[in-house]
C-alpha positions as CSV (number, residue, x, y, z in Angstrom):
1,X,-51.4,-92.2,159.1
2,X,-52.1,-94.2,156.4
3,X,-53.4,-92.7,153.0
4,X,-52.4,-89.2,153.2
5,X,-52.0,-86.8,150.6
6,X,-48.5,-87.1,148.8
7,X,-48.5,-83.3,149.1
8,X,-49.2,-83.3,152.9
9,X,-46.5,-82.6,155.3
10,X,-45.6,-85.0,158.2
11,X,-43.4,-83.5,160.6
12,X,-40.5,-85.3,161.9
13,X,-40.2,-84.1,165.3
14,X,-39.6,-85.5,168.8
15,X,-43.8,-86.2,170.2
16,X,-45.1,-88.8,172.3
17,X,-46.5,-92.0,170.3
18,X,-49.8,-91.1,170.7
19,X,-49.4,-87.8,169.4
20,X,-49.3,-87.0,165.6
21,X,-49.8,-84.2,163.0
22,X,-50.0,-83.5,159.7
23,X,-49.9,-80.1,157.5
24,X,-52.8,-80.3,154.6
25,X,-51.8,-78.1,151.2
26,X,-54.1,-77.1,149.1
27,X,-54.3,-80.6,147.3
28,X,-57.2,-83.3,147.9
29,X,-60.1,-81.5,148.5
30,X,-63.4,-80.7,147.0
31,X,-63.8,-76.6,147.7
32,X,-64.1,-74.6,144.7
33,X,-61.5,-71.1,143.8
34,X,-61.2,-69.0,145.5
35,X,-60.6,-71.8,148.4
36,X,-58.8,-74.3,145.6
37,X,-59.3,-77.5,147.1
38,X,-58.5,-78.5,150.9
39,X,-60.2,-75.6,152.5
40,X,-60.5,-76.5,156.1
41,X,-61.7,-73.4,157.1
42,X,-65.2,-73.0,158.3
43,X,-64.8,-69.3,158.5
44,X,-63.8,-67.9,155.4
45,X,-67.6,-68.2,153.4
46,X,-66.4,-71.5,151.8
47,X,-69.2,-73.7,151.0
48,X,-70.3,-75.3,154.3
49,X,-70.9,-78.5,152.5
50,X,-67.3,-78.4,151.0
51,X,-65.6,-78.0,154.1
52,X,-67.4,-80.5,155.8
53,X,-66.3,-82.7,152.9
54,X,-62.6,-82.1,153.2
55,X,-63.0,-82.3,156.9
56,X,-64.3,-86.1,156.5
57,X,-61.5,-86.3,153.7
58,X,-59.2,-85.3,156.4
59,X,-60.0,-87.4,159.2
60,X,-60.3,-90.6,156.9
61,X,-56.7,-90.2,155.8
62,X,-55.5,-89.5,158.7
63,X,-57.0,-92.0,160.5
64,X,-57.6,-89.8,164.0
65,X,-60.2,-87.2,164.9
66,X,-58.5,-83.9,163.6
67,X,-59.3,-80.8,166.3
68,X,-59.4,-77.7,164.6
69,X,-58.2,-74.7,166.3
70,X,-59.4,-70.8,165.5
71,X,-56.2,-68.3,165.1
72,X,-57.0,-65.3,167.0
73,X,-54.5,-62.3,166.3
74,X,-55.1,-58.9,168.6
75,X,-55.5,-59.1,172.0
């Protein structure tokens, strides 16, 4: 990972090589309030264009591919 977000969070935790993650704040994005910036959401009626944007932002930080995964609470 290369040109990440100074507000970004790396972990430092045992993984494979191959295998990396990072935590995205709120800083270095392009979505407007109520969203404030990185919204990576594309669920919460955030400007489709906006989150596709910080999606791109993401992955050209980053370096990788980012998979998004959808929280499900209940059963």
């Amino acid at each position: 990972m290369s040109a990440l977000h100074p507000d970004w969070l790396v972990p430092d935790w045992p993984a494979p090589r191959r295998v990396r993650s990072v935590f995205t704040t709120r800083a270095g994005g392009v979505s407007a309030s109520p969203f404030d910036a990185m919204n990576l959401g594309d669920h919460v009626d955030d400007a489709p264009a906006s989150v596709a944007a910080n999606r791109q932002a993401l992955a050209r930080a980053s370096g990788a591919t980012p998979i998004f995964l959808r929280q499900v609470h209940g059963r």
